[in-house]
C-alpha positions in Angstrom: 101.0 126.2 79.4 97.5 125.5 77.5 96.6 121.7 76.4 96.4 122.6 73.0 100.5 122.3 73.3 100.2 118.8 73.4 97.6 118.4 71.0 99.1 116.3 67.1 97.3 114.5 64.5 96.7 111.5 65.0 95.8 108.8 62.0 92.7 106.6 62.6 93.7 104.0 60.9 97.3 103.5 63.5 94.9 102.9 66.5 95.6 99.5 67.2 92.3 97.4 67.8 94.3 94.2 68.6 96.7 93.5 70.6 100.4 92.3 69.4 100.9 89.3 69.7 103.3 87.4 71.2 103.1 90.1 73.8 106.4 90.8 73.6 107.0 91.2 69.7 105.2 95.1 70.0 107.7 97.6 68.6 109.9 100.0 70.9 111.2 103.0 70.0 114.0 103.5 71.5 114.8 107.4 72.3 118.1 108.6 72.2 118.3 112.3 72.8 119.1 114.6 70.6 120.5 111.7 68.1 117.6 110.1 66.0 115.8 107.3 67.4 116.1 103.6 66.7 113.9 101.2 66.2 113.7 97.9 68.2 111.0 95.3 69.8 109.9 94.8 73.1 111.6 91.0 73.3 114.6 92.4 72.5 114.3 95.1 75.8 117.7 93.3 77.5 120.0 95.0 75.1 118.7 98.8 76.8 119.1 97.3 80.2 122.1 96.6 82.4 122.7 94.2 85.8 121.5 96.4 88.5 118.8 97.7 86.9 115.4 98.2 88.6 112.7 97.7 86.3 108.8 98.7 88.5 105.5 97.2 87.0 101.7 98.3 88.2 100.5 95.1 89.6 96.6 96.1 89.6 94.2 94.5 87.7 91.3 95.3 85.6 87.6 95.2 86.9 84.7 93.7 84.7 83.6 97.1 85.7 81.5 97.7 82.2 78.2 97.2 83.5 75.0 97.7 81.1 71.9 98.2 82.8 68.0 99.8 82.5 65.9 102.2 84.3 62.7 101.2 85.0 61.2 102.7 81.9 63.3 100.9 79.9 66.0 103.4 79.2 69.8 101.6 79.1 72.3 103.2 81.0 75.5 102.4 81.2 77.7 101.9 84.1 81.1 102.2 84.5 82.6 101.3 87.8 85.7 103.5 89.6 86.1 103.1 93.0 84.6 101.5 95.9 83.8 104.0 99.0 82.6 101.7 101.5 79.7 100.0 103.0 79.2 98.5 99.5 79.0 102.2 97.6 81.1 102.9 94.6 82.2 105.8 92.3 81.5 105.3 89.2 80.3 107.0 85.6 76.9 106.5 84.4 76.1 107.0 80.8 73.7 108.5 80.0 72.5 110.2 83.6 71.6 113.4 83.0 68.1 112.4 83.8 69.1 110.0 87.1 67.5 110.8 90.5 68.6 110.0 93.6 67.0 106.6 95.2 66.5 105.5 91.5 67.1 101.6 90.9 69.0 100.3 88.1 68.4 97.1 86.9 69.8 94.0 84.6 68.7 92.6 81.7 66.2 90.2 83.3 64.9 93.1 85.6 67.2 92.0 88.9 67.8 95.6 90.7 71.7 95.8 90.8 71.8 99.3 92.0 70.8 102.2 93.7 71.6 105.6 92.9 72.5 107.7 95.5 73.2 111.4 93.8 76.2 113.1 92.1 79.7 113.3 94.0 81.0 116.2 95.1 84.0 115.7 93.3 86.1 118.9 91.4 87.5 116.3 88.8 84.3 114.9 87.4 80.7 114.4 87.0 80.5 111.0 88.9 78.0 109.4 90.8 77.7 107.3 93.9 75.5 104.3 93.9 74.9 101.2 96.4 74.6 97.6 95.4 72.1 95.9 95.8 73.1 92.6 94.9 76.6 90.5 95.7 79.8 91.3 94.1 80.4 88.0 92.2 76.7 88.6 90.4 77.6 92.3 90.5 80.5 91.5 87.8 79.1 88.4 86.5 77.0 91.3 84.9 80.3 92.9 83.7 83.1 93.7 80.7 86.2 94.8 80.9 86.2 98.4 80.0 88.4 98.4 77.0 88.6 102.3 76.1 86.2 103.9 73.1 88.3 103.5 70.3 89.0 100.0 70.5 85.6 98.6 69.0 85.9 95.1 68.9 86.6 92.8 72.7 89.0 90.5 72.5 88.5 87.2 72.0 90.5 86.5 74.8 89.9 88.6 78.4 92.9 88.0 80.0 95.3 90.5 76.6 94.0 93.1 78.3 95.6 91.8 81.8 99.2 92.1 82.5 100.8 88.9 83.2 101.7 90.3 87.1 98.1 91.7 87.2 97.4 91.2 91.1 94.2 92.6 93.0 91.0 93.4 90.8 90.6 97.4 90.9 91.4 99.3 88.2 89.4 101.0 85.8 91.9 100.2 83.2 95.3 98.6 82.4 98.7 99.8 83.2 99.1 99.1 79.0 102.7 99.1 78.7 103.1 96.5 81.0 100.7 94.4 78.8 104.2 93.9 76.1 106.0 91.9 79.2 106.1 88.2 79.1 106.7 85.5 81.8 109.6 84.4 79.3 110.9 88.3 79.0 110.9 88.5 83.0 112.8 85.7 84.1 115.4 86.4 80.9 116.1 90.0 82.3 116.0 88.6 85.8 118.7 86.0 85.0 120.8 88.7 83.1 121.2 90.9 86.9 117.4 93.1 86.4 115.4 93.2 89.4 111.7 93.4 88.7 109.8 95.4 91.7 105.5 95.9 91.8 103.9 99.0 93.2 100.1 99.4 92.6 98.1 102.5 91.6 94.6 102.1 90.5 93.7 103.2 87.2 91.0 105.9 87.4 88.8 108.4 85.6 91.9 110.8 84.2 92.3 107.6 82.0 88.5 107.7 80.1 88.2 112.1 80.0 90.0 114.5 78.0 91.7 117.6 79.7 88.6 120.4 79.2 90.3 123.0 80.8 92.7 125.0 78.2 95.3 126.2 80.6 97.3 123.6 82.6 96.7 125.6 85.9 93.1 125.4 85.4 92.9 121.7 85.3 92.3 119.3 88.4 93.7 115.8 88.5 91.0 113.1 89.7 92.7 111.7 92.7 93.9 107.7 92.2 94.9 105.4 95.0 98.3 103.3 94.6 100.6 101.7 97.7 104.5 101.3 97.4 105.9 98.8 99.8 108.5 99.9 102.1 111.2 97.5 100.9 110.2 98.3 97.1 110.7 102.3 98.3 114.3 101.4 99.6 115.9 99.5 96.6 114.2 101.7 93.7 115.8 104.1 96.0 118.9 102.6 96.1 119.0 101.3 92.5 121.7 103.3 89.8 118.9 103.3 87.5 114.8 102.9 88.0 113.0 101.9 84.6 109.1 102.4 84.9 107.1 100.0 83.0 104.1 102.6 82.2 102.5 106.4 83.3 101.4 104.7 86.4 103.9 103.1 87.9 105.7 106.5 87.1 103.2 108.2 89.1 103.2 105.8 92.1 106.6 106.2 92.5 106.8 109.5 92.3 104.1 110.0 94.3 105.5 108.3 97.5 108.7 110.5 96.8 107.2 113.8 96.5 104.6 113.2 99.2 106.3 111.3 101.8 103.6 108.5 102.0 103.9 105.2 100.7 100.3 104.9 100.4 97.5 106.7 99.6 95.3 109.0 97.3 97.8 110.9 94.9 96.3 113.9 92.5 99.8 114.4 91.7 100.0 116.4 88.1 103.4 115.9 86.6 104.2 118.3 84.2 107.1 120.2 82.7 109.2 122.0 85.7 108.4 118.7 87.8 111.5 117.8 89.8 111.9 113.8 88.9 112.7 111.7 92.0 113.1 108.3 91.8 112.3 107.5 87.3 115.3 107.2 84.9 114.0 105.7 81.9 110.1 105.1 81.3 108.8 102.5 79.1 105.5 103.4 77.5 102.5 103.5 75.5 101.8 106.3 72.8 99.1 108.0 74.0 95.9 110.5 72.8 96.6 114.1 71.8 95.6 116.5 74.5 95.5 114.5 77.5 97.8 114.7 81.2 99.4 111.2 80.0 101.4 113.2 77.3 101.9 116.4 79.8 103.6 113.9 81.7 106.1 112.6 79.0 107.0 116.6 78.3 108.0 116.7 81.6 110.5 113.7 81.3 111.8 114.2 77.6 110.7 118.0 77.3 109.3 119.1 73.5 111.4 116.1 71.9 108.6 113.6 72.5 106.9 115.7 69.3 110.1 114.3 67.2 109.8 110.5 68.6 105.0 111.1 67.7 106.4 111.6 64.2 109.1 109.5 63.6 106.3 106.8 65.0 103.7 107.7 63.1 106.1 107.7 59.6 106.8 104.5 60.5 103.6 103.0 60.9 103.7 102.5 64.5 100.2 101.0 66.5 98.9 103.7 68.8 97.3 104.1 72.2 96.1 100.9 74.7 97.0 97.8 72.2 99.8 99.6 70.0 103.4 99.6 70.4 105.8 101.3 72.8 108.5 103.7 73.1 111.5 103.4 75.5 112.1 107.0 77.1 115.5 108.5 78.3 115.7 111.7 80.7 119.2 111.8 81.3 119.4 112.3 77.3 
């Protein structure tokens, strides 16, 4: 298959730049096979789900891992942090760095050295870099912003919308964005109606800020993302007549530990149509950018239908991408 199969117009003006809010009043789509879909919101989520139900968040929060610094010319780079790699190294993307050498300080506003460059990674994915801090974490992301994605131009005035309510350990790269509709309120109404709400973790990574490149499927390599899925959470999704994913990467964690046999670990797991599902039964997610793995993915749950639910959005007006609304997927249908 070739990327530009998943490519569709999408209008400018539906990319959301806020966030809905209450949380939970975004709009759902609700897929229903081959029968047109209907339209719902996110508070109103009880009526899809049943007692029994297993619904599986991403716990992982989102780093101040936007970090703008200088060379010591004067030149502003941009850093965007990934990963650590021990002994106080991280992966990360540096903006501009075509002209970076190894050794090379970076430094803050008021000329502190925050980091040194260490060289380009050796990485098949992407053109990252490693670098070492040079000074301690809580002034490293004192220094930082959250890394809301390009096309949201404006912060918000509150940091924590761009948190999940569950948000646990500071990691990611991102947010798991569908879970960002959920409420506090929505949570402990589906848990007194007989849902069981379960957290995995996987941490948001660099297949989440680039675009596929490569024009054949086969040709393209997945950036690998840590995530951990406790034993006990393994067992009852498991066990559970029906597993409803909050979000792409709680999807992948899950499927991950099934198809690899670990329940922790690095995953470069590229799910796309022929994938044999495991563990997901419904998937609640985001609407997401034309050409990119996210939307490979949702073919391989709903097959060429999810072109149908794009347009039947987009007619209607739905917000797009990180702050927009949601659709409520279906395999079985």
């Amino acid at each position: 298959m070739s990327i530009s199969d998943f490519d569709y117009e999408l209008p400018e003006e539906l990319i959301a730049q806020t966030a809905a809010e209450p949380r939970s009043s975004a709009r759902l789509l609700i897929d229903n096979g081959p029968s047109a879909p209907t339209h719902s919101v996110v508070d109103q989520l009880g009526s899809q789900l049943r007692p029994g139900d297993v619904v599986v968040v991403n716990n992982t929060k989102v780093l101040p891992a936007r970090i703008r610094l200088q060379r010591s010319t004067g030149g502003k780079v941009e850093m965007l942090l990934l990963e650590p790699v021990g002994h106080g190294e991280w992966e990360c993307l540096l903006r501009p760095g075509g002209k970076l050498r190894s050794g090379e300080q970076l430094f803050s506003a008021s000329g502190v050295p925050v980091v040194s460059v260490l060289g380009r990674r050796n990485s098949p994915s992407a053109a990252t870099f490693s670098v070492s801090i040079d000074v301690g974490e809580d002034e490293l992301f004192a220094l930082g912003e959250l890394p809301l994605p390009p096309y949201i131009t404006q912060p918000p005035s509150n940091p924590d919308r761009y948190q999940t309510v569950f948000a646990d350990r500071a990691a990611s790269a991102a947010a798991p964005t569908a879970g960002l509709h959920l409420t506090n309120e929505l949570i402990s109404e589906l848990g007194a109606s007989g849902v069981r709400f379960l957290e995995v973790e996987l941490i948001v990574g660099i297949d989440t800020f680039r675009p596929v490149e490569a024009e054949r499927l086969d040709d393209h390599v997945m950036h690998t993302e840590s995530y951990r899925v406790a034993q006990s959470v393994f067992d009852e999704v498991r066990e559970a007549d029906r597993v409803i994913a909050v979000g792409t990467t709680s999807t992948r964690a899950l499927e991950s530990a099934a198809t690899r046999g670990q329940l922790s670990g690095r995953t470069d797991l590229f799910i796309r149509p022929g994938y044999e599902w495991k563990m997901v039964d419904l998937l609640m997610t985001n609407f997401h950018q034309p050409r990119t793995t996210l939307l490979v993915m949702i073919e391989a749950f709903v097959g060429s239908r999810w072109r149908q639910l794009y347009e039947e959005a987009i007619s209607q007006k739905y917000r797009m991408l990180s702050f927009g609304d949601a659709m409520l997927l279906n395999r079985h249908r």
